[in-house]
C-alpha positions in Angstrom: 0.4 79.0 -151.3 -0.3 78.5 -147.7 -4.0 76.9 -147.5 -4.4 79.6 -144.3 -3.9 82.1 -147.0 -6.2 80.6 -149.5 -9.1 80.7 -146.9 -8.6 83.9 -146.1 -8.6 85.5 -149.6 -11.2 83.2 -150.3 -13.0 85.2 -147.2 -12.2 88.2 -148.5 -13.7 88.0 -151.7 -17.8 86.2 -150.4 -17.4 89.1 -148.0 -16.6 91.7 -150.7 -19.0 90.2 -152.8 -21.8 90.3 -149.5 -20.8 93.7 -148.6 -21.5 95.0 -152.0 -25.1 93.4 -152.5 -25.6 95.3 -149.1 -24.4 98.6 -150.1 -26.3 98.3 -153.3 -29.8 97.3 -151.7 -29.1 99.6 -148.6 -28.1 102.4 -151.0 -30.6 101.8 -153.3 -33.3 103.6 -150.7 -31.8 106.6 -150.3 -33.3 110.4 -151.8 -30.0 111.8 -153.6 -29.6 116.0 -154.8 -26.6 117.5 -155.4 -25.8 121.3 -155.8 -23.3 122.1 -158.1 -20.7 125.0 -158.6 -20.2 123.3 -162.0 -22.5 120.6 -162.9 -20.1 119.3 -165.7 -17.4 118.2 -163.3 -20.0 114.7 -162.9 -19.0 112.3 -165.2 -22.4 111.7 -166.1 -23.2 114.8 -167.5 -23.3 114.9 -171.6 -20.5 118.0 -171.2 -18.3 116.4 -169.1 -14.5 116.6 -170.7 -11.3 116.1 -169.0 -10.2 113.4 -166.4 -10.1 114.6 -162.8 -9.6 114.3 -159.1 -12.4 113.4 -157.1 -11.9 114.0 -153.3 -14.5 113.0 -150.1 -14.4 112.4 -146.6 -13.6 108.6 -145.8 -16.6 108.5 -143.6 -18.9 108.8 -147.1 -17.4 106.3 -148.8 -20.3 104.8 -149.6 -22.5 107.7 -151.3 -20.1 107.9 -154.3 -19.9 103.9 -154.1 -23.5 103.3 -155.0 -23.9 106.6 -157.4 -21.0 106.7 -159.5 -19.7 103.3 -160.5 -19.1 102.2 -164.1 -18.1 106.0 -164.6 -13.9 104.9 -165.6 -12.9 105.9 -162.1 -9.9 104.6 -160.5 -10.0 104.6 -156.4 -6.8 104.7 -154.3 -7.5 102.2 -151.5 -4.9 101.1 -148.9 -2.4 98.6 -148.9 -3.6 98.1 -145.2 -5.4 95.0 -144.5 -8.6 97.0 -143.1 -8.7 98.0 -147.3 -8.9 94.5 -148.9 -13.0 93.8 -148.2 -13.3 97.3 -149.6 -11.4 96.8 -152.5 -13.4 93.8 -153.2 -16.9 96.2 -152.6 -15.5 98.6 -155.1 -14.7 96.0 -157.7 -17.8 94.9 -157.8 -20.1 98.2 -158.0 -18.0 99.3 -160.8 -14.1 101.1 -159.8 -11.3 100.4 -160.7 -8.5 100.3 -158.0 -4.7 101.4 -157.3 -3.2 100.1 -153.7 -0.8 102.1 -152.3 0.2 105.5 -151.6 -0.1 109.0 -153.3 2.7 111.2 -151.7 6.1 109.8 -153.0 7.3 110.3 -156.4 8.5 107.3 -156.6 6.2 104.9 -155.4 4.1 102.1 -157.5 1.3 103.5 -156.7 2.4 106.6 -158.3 3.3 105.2 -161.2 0.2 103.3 -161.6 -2.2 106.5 -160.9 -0.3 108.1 -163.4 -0.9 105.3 -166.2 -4.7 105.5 -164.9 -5.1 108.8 -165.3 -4.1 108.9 -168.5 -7.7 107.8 -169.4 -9.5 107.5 -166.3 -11.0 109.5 -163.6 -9.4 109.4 -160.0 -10.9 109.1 -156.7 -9.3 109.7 -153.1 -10.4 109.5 -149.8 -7.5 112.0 -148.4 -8.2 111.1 -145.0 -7.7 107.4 -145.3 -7.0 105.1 -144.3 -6.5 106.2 -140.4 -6.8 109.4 -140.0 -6.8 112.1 -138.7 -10.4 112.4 -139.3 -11.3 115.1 -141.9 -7.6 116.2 -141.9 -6.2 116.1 -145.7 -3.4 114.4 -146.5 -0.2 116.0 -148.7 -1.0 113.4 -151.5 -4.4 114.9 -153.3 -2.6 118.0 -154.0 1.4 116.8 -154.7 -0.6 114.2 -157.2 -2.8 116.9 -159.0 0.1 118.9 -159.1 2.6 116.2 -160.4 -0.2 115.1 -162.7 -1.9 118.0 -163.9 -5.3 117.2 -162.9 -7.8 119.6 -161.7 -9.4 118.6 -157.9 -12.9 118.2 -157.4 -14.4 118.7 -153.5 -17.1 116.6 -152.6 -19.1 117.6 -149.8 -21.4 115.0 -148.4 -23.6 114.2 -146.1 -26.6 112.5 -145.0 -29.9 113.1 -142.4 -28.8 112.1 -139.2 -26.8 108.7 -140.0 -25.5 106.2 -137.7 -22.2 106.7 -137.0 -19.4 103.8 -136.5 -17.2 103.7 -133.2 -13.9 104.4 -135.5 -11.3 106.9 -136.3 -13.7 108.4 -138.9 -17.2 108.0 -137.3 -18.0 106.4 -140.4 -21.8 107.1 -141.2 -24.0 104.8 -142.4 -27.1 106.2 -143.5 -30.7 105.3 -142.6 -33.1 103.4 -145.5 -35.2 105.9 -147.2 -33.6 108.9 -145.5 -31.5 112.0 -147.4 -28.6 112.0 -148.4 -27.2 115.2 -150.2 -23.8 116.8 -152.2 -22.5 120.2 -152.5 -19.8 119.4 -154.9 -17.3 122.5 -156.0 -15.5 123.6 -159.8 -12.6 122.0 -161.0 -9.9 123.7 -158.9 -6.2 124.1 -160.8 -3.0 122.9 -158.6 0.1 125.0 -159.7 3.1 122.6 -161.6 5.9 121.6 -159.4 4.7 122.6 -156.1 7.6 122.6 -153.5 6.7 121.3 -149.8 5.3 125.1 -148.7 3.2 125.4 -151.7 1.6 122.0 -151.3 1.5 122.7 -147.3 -0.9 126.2 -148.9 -3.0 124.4 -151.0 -4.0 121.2 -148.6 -5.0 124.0 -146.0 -6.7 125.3 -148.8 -8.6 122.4 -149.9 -8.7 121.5 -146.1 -11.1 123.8 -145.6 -13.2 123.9 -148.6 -13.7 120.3 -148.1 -14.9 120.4 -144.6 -17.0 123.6 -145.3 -18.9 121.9 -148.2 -19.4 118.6 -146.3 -21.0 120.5 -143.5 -22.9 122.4 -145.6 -24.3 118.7 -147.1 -25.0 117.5 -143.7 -26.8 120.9 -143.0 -29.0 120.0 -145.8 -29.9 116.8 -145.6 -30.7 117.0 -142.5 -33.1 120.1 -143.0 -34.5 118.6 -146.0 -35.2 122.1 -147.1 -34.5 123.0 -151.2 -31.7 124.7 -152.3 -31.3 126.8 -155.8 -30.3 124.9 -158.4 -30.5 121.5 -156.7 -30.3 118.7 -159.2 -31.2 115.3 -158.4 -29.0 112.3 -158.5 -29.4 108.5 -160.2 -27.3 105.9 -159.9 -25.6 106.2 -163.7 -23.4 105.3 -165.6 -20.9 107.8 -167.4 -20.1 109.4 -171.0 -16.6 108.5 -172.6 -13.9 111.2 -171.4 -13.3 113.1 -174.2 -9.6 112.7 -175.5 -8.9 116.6 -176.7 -10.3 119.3 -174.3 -10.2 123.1 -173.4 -8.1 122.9 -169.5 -10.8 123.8 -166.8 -10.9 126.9 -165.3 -8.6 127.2 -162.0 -11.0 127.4 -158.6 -7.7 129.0 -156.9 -7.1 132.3 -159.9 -8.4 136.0 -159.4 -11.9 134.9 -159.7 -14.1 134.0 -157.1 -14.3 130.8 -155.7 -15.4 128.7 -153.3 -11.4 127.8 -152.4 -11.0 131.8 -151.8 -14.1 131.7 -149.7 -13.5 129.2 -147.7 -9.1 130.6 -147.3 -10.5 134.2 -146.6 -10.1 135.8 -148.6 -12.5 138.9 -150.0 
């Protein structure tokens, strides 16, 4: 191996290593609630069952970094070079990782979600890695389709962070200030979706996701209490249970945040 190439995955790894003891202490200051539509989709919560789909904005990467590692989550990540330090940062605060893409039957990265979510939790940043910003890419909903795995919108958001000069005006928090989840029900994805029905759905999630991560931001920012509001600890998560009932579908008859946020009554 090239010794260029040695230095610079050498490089890659102190820096991953750095940039996680940062995240952790900077992290580590923050006042965490959450306000659940279904508090047993966290994987810390003693009824958790069923593996799922996690999905966030790219720009909050880091709330579900600190809070939920060690919980047998798997996080796509980019096979872009931007991706490698933060595939190093997840490695160490506890996730598991698959590089690659999610829209593509058959793709590796596919094929390796799919042996992953065979006993593990997923996570997605469907913005990622470049953009558009808060635009949702095909691949969250072909792979909860193709996989048969509910989704779970995370809205997040902190007190008037600090905002990054990139495509995602990633945020980075301020020490000691809020930061704050509103965090929807399992939703169901129909079996073998064809292009229009996944086309429905990510306009469907689209807009959930960017109505609960405003509402987050709302929150935090307010610092006001909201019904329900539970708050959050860095933890660690119960065993996924092997044999469970299938969650209840946020997209059915009943009502749901999803129907809300696609309008209808």
């Amino acid at each position: 191996m090239p010794a260029k190439k040695l230095i610079t995955q050498f490089g890659v790894k102190v820096g991953g290593l750095l940039a996680a003891s940062a995240v952790h202490g900077w992290m580590s200051t923050l006042d965490y609630k959450a306000a659940f539509y279904d508090p047993t989709v966290d994987p810390v919560d003693a009824r958790y069952r069923g593996q799922k789909i996690y999905i966030f904005w790219h720009e909050n990467i880091l709330f579900p970094l600190y809070l939920r590692g060690h919980c047998n989550l798997a996080m796509l990540l980019s096979r872009h070079h931007d991706a490698d330090i933060l595939t190093e940062v997840a490695n160490h605060l506890g996730f598991e990782f698959v590089r690659g893409s999610t829209y593509g039957g058959g793709s590796a990265a596919l094929r390796e979600l799919l042996r992953k979510s065979q006993h593990m939790n997923l996570t997605i940043t469907p913005d990622g890695p470049r953009g558009p910003r808060r635009v949702l890419a095909h691949g969250p909903v072909y792979l909860s389709s193709k996989l048969g795995l509910p989704l779970v919108a995370m809205g997040l958001g902190y007190d008037r962070p600090w905002r990054v000069n990139s495509w995602d005006r990633f945020a980075i928090p301020k020490p000691f200030s809020r930061a704050r989840a509103v965090v929807s029900p399992p939703m169901t994805i129909p079996p073998a979706l064809d292009r229009e029905g996944v086309e429905h759905y990510r306009l469907k999630i689209e807009r959930l996701l960017n109505r609960l991560t405003v509402e987050a931001g709302a929150w935090a920012e307010a610092g006001t209490p909201k019904i329900d509001e539970v708050v959050m600890r860095r933890q660690c998560g119960y065993p996924l249970a092997r044999h469970s009932e299938p969650p209840p579908s946020a997209l059915g008859p009943q009502p749901s945040p999803v129907r809300a946020a696609a309008g209808a009554p």
